[in-house]
C-alpha positions, 0 to 999 in steps of 0.5 A: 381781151385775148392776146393777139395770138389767139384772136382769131382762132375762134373763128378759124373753124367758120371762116371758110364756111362764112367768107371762103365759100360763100358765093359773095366771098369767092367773087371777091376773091376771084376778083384777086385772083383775076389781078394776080393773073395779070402780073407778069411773073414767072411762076417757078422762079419766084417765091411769095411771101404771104401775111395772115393767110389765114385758112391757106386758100390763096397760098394753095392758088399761088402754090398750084399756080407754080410759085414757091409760097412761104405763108405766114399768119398769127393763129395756130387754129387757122393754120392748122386748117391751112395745113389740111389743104395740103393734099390739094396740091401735088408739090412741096412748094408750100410751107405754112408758118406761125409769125407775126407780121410785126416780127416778119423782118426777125424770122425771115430776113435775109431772105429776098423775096420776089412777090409779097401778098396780103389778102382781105384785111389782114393789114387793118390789123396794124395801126400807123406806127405798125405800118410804117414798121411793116414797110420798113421790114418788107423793103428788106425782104422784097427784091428791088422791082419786086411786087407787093399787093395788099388787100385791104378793107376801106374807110367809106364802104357804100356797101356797110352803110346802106346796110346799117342805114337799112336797120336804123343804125346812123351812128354804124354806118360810119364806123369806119371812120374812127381813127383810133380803131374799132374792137371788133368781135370775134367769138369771144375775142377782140381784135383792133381793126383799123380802116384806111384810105388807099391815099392814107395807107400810101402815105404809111407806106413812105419812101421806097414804093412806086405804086402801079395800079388799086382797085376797089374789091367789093364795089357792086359785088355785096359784103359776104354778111350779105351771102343769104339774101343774095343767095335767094336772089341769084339774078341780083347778084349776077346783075352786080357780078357784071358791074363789078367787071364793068367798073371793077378797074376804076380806081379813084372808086377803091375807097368805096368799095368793101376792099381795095386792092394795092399793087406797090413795086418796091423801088430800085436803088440808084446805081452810085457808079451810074453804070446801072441799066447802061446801054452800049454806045452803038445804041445811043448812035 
């Protein structure tokens, strides 16, 4: 096994052509898009942090959208890719960094963020102690009220087991629910992959974190290892495509989905003297 530094970099050179623009990838990554949309942040006062961008493509959405974007991933080949999509943009709003999220707290503190964001699995990377720690560190870079969504890949996706169940692989198709980890290939490294419930992963979170809203990512819309078919048949997928919208705001279906999506607002701290978000006399008359 390589060292966790380097484990996706032998797939950085495909994955925007095997996930980032294949037409089932962007669906699901405007289903993302789509949420982000509704928060009600003020682009140019706020800045994001990002964890594993991986090829940069939300990080230049955001960036376009009018924030101020420090995005983060492990793999110096995926930045490097990251950094091509520089001339995408018009601003210098936009900074891509070698970190590891482990070491998140470390590179960045003190600074306070307004908005923090993981797309698409880069946290099933981290097994429970990881996350616990991650939490702890990403209370002390996010602002009190400020928005963190993740994205991650579920435990009991409808999705992966039809397919396994398709080709005869019973023992696959519940995969996931290994608790101690998958080794999943990539080229020719592996990386530990962890699948968690959105009820599990709140759990990991802990205290601090007052959760808004999930949303399952994938629910009809089909893994991206399923782009070819569904690129033969274009119907289907336009027919998935609207039931995805119909019941993508179903929430308790998160877990069934290929991804879900966590919308967390870090918690306000008491004011000890009381006097926080006080209201003059004349109001309470």
């Amino acid at each position: 096994m390589q060292s966790p530094s380097s484990a996706f970099d032998p797939v950085a050179r495909t994955y925007d052509t095997s996930f980032t623009q294949s037409v089932t990838g962007s669906l699901q990554r405007n289903r993302v898009w789509k949420y982000l949309d509704t928060l009600s942040m003020e682009g140019s006062q706020n800045k994001v942090l990002e964890l594993n961008c991986g090829t940069g493509e939300d990080a230049v959405w955001l960036c376009k959208k009018g924030f101020i974007v420090t995005a983060t991933d492990l793999s110096a080949e995926m930045l490097a890719i990251a950094e091509g999509k520089r001339k995408n943009i018009s601003n210098n709003n936009l900074q891509f960094i070698k970190c590891d999220m482990r070491e998140i707290a470390g590179q960045f503190s003190p600074n306070k963020f307004d908005f923090i964001f993981s797309d698409f699995g880069g946290l099933n990377c981290l097994n429970e102690p990881e996350i616990r720690k991650l939490s702890s560190d990403l209370q002390g870079l996010l602002k009190p009220g400020g928005n963190l969504v993740m994205v991650l890949m579920s435990r009991s996706c409808l999705w992966e087991r039809f397919y396994f169940f398709a080709k005869g692989k019973f023992k696959q198709a519940f995969r996931r629910k290994n608790r101690n980890g998958l080794d999943v290939q990539l080229g020719n490294s592996i990386q530990k992959t962890f699948y968690y419930s959105p009820s599990d992963f709140m759990e990991l979170l802990g205290s601090g974190w007052t959760k808004i809203k999930q949303r399952p990512i994938g629910l009809f819309l089909p893994p991206s290892y399923l782009d070819a078919y569904f690129i033969k048949h274009p119907v289907q997928l336009k027919i998935l495509e609207r039931l995805e919208r119909m019941f993508g705001s179903f929430g308790w279906l998160s877990d069934t989905a290929d991804h879900y999506l966590i919308h967390c607002r870090r918690d306000i701290p008491p004011d000890p003297a009381g006097l926080q978000n006080s209201e003059p006399d004349y109001l309470n008359q």
